[in-house]
N, C-alpha and C positions, 0 to 999 in steps of 0.2 A: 545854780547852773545845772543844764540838762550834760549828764557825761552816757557816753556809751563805752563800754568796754568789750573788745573782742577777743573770748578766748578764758574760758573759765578752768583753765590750767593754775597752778602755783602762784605766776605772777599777775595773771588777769585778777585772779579770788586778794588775792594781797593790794591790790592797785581799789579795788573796787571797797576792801573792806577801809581803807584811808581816804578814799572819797565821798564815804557813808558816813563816815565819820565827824568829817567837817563839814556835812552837811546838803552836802549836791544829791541830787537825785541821780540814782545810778541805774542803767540798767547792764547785765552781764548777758552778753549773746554768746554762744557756739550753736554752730550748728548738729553736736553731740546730741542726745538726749540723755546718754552716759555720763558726758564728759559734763554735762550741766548738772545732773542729780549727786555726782562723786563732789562736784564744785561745794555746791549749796552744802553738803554735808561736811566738807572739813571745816567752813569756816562755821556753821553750825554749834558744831565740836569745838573749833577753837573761841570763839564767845563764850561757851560754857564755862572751858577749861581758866579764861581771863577773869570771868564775874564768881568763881569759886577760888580765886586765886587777891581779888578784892582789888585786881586793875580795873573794872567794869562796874558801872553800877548797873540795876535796871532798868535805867531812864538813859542809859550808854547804847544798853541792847536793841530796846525798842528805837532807840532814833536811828540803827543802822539799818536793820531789819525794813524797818519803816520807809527810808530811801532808799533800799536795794530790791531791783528787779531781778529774775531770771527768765531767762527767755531763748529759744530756740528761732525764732520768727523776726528776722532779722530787719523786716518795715516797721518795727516797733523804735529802731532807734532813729526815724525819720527827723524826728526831733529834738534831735540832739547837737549839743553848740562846740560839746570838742569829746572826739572821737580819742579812744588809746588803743591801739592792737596791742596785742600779748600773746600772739600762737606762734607755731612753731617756728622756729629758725627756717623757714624754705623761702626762697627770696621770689616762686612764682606764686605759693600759693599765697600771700601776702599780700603782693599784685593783685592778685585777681579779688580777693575782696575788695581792695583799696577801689576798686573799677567801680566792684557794685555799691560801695559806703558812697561813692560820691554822687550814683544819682539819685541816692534816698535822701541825703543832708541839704537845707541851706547852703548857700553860697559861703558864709561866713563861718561856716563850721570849720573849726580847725581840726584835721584830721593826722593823728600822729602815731608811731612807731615806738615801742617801745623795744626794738633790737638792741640788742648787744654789740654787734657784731657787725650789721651786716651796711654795704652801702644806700646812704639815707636818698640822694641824689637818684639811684639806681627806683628807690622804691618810689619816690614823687612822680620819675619818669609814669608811672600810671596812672596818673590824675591829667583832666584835661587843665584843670585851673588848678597847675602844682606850687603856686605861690605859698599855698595856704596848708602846704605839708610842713612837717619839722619831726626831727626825733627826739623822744622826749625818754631817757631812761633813768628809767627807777631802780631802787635797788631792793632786795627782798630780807626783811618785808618791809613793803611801804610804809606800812603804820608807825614802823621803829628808827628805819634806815631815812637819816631827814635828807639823802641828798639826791638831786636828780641834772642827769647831764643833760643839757640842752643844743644838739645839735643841728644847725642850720642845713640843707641842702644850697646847692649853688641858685636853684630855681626858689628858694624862701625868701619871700618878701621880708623887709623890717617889719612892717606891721605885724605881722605872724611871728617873728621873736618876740618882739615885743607886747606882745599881748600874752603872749604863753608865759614869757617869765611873768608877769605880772600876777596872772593867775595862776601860779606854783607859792609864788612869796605870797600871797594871801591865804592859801591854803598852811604858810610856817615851814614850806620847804629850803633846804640850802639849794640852790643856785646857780652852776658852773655852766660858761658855753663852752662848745667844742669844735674843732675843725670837722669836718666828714672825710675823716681816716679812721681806719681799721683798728677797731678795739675805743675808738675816741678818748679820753683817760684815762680812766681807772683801768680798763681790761686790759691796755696797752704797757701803762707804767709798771703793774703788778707782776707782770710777765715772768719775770726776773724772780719773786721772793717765792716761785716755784720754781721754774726751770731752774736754779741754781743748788735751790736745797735740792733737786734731785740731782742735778752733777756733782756735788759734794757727796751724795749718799753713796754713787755710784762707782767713786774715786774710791769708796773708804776709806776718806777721810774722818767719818763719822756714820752712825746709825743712826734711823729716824728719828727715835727717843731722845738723841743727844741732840739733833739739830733743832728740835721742839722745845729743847729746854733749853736752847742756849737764846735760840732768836724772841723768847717769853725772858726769861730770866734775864738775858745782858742786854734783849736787845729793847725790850719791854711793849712788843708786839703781844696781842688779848692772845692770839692764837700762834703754834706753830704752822709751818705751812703746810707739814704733814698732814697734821689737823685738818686744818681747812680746806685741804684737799678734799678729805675726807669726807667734812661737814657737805661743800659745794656739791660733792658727788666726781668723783672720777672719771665716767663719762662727759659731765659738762662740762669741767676744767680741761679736759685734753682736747673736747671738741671746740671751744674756744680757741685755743690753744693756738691748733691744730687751724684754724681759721682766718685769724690774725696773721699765723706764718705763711699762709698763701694768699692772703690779699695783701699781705707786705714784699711780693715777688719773691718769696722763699728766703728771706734774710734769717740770716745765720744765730740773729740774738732770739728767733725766737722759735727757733726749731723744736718741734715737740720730742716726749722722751718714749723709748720703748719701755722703758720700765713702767709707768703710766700708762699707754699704749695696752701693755699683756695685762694688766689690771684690770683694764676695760673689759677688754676680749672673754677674761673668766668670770667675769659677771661682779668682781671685787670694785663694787663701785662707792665702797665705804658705806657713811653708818644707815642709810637707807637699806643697804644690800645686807649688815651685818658684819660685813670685812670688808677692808682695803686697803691700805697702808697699816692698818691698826687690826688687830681683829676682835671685835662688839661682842661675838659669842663665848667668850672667856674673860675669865680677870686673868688680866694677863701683867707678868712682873716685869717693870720698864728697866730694861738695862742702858742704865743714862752714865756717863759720862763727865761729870760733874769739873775735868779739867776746867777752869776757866782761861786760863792761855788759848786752849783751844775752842772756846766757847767764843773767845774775842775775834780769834781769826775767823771763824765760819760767818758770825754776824757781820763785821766787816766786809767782809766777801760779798756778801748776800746784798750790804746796806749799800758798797760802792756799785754793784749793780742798777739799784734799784734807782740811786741819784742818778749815774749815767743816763738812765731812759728816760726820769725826769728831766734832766738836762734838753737831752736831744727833742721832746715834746715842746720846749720850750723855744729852742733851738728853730727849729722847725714852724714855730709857731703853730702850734695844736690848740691853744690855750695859752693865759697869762701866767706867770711866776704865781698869782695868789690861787688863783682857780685852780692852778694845778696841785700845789698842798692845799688847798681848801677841801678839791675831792679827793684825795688819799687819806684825809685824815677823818671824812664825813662818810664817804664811802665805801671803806675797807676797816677803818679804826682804828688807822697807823699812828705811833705815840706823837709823831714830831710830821711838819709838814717837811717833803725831801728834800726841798732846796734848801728849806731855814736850817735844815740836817746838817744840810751839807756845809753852810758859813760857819757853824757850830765846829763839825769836828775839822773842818779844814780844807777846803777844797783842791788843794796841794795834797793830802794826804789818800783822796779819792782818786786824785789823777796819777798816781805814785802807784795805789792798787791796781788798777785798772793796765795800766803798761806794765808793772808784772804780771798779773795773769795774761795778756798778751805777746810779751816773750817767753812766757813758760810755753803757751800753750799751740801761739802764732793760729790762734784762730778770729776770723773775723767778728766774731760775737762779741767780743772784749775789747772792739775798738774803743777808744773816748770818746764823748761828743765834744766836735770841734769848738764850744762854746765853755768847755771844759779848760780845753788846753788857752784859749783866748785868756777866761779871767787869771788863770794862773799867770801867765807874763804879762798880764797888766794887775795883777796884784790887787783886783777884785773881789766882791762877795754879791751874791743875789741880792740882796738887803742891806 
């Protein structure tokens, strides 16, 4: 298969190098001649840094190498059978390629988005024949992360779902579809296992260190959220964030934080920048907290959050009970899918949390989902 990919940033060079990989002929366009030479060179760098590491062989390199193009000349992906965008979060300038991809392609080209964020509907709106759009996000990096959300617009044909999962599952990807709402799964459900560690930080109830080890340690999450704040970069996570809370008409569960916010602003955008919640320029001595009482309350906290939002996705219909821990658990790394989380520790015992921190705090961010308080008086479980 002919692939183009637009946008030889982080996710286009990651999207491209997993496409090379199984074997599609790839070409990488920007219209940069920067942004394509900085491209070609990390993943350069990263092949090298894999086949000295003994993930690669030589016969790994040359067959990626060998399907991947770079290119600045954007009639060269005239030929191409399914398009992925990868540039910036701007929802015009998006558009306005999507305009000119469609009268370079084939009719049958499926032409897709790789947004996080943004609405899929909104950006089909620029195709004259937007049957044949879908959102298709990846996670980074492509090559490692197997899962990819598949989201329909209201104008995507079946035949355009179904052709594109088919050509994901063939490629070895996991799977999920989504509704076209804000954040679609993962960016949505996640919300929670930041915003929260940072309202416990915030409370002092605990310090970073301790909420890092409690939610690794009790809760057996790979990372804290500290961390991965960190890792994602602190400008993307709050602009996310920050995204999601106003294409959700300002709701309250997912209000971004100042603390994250002043991070931005001073440039502390974690381990890219060298500080941010953590500081990378020092060995620095972790003052953890080793309570487990209160190591249990923070993860609980943190965990009846995070089932609430799965809940309500559910609830809502975003997505099935399986898709929805299928991509939390494929796409973030989460030890347990939420909802099987949740029949586990008791879905009484979440809805118990949840209405306490709503009478402590009487803020709407802590309401249940009604699908919450349903299974409980009929004495229910997901599974």
């Amino acid at each position: 298969m002919k692939i183009g990919v637009l946008g030889s940033g982080t996710m286009g060079i990651s999207i491209g190098h997993f496409t090379t990989i199984k074997d599609h002929q790839t070409i990488i366009y920007d219209s940069s001649k920067n942004a394509l030479k900085s491209g070609e060179k990390k993943l350069s760098d990263l092949l090298k840094k894999l086949k000295n590491k003994g993930k690669y062989s030589k016969e790994d390199i040359k067959r990626i190498t060998s399907n991947l193009t770079f290119t600045d000349d954007i009639k060269k992906l005239k030929d191409s059978e399914l398009i992925i965008e990868a540039i910036i979060e701007d929802i015009n300038i998006k558009k306005e390629i999507f305009s000119k991809i469609e009268k370079l392609v084939d009719n049958k080209c499926i032409i897709t988005s790789n947004t996080s964020s943004l609405s899929i509907a909104s950006l089909a709106s620029s195709l004259k024949e937007n049957k044949r759009f879908i959102g298709m996000h990846f996670f980074n990096p492509a090559n490692l992360m197997p899962l990819v959300e598949i989201i329909p617009a209201i104008q995507t044909s079946q035949e355009t779902l179904d052709r594109s999962k088919n050509i994901l599952v063939e490629m070895g990807k996991v799977v999920v579809i989504a509704k076209d709402t804000p954040g679609f799964i993962v960016n949505r459900v996640a919300r929670p296992f930041y915003g929260e560690a940072i309202r416990i930080y915030e409370e002092g109830i605990a310090n970073v260190e301790t909420i890092d080890w409690a939610t690794k340690e009790i809760g057996g999450f790979r990372m804290g959220p500290f961390e991965l704040m960190d890792f994602i970069g602190n400008d993307i996570n709050y602009m996310v964030t920050e995204i999601v809370f106003k294409e959700l008409y300002f709701d309250s569960r997912y209000k971004p934080s100042f603390t994250q916010k002043r991070l931005m602003e001073a440039g502390y955008l974690g381990e890219k920048s060298g500080k941010g919640f953590y500081d990378y320029n020092t060995e620095e001595i972790k003052n953890i907290n080793k309570n487990r009482e209160l190591g249990k309350k923070i993860v609980f906290r943190i965990l009846s959050m995070l089932i609430n939002e799965a809940s309500d996705a559910l609830f809502l219909k975003i997505a099935s009970k399986e898709d929805i821990d299928l991509a939390m658990t494929k796409g973030v790394n989460y030890p347990k899918g939420l909802l099987a989380w949740a029949d586990e520790i008791g879905i009484d015992n979440v809805l118990e949390t949840l209405e306490n921190l709503y009478n402590t705090y009487k803020e709407d961010r802590y309401r249940p989902s009604p699908i919450l308080r349903k299974m409980c008086s009929e004495n229910s479980n997901f599974y």
